[in-house]
N, C-alpha and C positions, 0 to 999 in steps of 0.2 A: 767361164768354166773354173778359172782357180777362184774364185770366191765360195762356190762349194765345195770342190776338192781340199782347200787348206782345212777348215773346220772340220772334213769328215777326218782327215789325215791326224789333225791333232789330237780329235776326242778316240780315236780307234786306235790310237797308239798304244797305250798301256796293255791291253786286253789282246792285241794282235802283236805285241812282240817276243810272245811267246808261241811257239809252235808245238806245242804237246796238245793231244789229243781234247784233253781239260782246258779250255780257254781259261785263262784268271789275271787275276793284276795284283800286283806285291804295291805294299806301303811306297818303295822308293819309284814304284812304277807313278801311283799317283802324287807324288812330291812334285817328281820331275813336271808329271801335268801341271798341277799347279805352278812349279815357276816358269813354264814356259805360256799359260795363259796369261799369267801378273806381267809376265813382259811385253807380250803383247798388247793389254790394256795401255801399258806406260806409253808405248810409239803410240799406239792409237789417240791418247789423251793428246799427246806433242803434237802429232799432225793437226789434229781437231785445233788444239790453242795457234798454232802457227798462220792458223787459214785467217785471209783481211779478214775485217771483223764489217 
């Protein structure tokens, strides 16, 4: 279940942490996406290279 749940949580962020009536997402809304996807890429990589070969 958290394999689907984190990705929808991540990408719905921006768009859902505003509560007005008008859904939208501000420039720092998508930054924030963006560095918290780069981060996740970077563990991801680690794990990957970490694994026996």
């Amino acid at each position: 279940m958290n394999r689907m749940l984190f990705p929808a949580l991540i990408l719905a962020g921006p768009a859902m942490a505003h509560s007005d009536t008008q859904v939208h997402a501000h420039g720092s809304d998508y930054a924030a996406l963006a560095v918290g996807l780069a981060l996740i890429a970077v563990i991801a990589i680690t794990v990957i290279l970490k694994l026996p070969k």
